[in-house]
C-alpha positions as a Markdown table, in Angstrom:
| # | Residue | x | y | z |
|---|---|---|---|---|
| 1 | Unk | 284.8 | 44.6 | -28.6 |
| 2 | Unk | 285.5 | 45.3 | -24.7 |
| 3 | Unk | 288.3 | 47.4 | -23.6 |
| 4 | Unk | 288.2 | 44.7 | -20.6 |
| 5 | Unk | 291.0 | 41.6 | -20.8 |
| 6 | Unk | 289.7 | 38.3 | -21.4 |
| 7 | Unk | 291.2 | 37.1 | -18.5 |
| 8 | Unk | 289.5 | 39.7 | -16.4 |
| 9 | Unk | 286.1 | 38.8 | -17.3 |
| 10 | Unk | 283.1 | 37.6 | -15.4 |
| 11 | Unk | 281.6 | 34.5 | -17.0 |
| 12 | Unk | 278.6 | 36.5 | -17.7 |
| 13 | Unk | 281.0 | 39.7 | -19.8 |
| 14 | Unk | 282.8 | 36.9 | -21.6 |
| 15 | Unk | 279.4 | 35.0 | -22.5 |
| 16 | Unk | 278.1 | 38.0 | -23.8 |
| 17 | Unk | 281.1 | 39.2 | -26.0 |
| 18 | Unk | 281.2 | 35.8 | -27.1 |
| 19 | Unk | 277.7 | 36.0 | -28.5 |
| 20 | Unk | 278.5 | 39.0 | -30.1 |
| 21 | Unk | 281.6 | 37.5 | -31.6 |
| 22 | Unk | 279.6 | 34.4 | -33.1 |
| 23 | Unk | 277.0 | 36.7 | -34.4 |
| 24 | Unk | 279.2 | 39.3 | -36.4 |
| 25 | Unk | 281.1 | 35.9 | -37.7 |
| 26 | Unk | 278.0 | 34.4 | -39.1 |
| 27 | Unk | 276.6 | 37.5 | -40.4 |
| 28 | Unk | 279.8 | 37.0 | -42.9 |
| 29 | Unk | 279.7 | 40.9 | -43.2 |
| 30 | Unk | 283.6 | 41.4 | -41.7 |
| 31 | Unk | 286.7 | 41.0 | -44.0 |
| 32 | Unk | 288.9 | 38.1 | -43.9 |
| 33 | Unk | 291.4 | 39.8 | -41.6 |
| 34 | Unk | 288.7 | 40.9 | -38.8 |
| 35 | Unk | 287.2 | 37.3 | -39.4 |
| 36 | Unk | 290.6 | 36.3 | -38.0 |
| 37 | Unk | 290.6 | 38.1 | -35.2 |
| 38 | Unk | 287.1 | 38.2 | -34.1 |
| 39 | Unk | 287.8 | 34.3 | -34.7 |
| 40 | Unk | 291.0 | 34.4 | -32.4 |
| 41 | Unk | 289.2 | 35.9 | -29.3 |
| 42 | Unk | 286.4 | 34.1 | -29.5 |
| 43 | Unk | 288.6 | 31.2 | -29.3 |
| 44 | Unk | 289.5 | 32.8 | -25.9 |
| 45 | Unk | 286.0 | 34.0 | -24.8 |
| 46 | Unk | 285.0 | 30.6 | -24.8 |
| 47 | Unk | 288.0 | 29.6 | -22.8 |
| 48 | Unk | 287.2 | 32.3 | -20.1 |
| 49 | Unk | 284.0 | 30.6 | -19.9 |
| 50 | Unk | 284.8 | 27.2 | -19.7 |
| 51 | Unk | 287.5 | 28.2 | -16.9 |
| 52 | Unk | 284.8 | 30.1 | -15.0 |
| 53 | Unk | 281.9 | 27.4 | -15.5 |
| 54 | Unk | 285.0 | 24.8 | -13.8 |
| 55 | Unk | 285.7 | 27.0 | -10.8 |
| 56 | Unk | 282.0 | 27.1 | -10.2 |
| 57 | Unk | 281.8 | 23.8 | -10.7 |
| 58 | Unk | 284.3 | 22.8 | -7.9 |
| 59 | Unk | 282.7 | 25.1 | -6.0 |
| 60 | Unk | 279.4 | 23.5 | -5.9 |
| 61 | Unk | 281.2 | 20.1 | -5.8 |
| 62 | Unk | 282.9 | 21.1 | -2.6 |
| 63 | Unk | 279.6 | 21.3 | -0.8 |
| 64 | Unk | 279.0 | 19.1 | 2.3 |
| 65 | Unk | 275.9 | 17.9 | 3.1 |
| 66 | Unk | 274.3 | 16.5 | 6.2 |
| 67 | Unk | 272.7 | 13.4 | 6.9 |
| 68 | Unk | 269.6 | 15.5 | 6.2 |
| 69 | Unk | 270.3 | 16.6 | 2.7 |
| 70 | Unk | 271.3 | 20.2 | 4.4 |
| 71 | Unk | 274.1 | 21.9 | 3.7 |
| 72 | Unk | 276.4 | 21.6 | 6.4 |
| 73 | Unk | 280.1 | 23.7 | 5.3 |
| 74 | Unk | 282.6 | 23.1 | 3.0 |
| 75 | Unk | 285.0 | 20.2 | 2.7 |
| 76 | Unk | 288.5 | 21.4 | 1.0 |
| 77 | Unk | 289.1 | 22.0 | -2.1 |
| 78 | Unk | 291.8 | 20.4 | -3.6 |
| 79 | Unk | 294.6 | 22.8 | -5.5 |
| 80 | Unk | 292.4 | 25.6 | -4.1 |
């Protein structure tokens, strides 16, 4: 697993740990204790990516567009 913290990660790090993760689980070739844990942070991988995929989200949200269809700035993000 990554020295990084969860909370640290790019959505891309925590995608691809959380791949990992999955993939040693259904192997089925861990004990039950490292089945735990591998469970427990993949349980927060997958919350560092929702999080991220939200913030993008908003981000692209928050894009203004002209009468054109071009994008013309930003309007403010709420809570941001």
């Amino acid at each position: 697993m990554s020295e990084i913290a969860v909370q640290d990660m790019s959505f891309e790090q925590a995608m691809t740990e959380l791949e990992k993760v999955v993939g040693q689980l259904e192997r089925g070739d861990v004990a039950l204790e490292e089945s735990i844990k591998l469970y427990e942070r993949g349980a927060l991988l997958k919350k560092r990516c929702e999080t991220k995929l939200k913030e993008a989200e908003e981000k692209v949200a928050a894009i203004t567009l002209d009468s054109d269809g071009n994008p013309a700035g930003l309007k403010p993000v709420e809570g941001l």
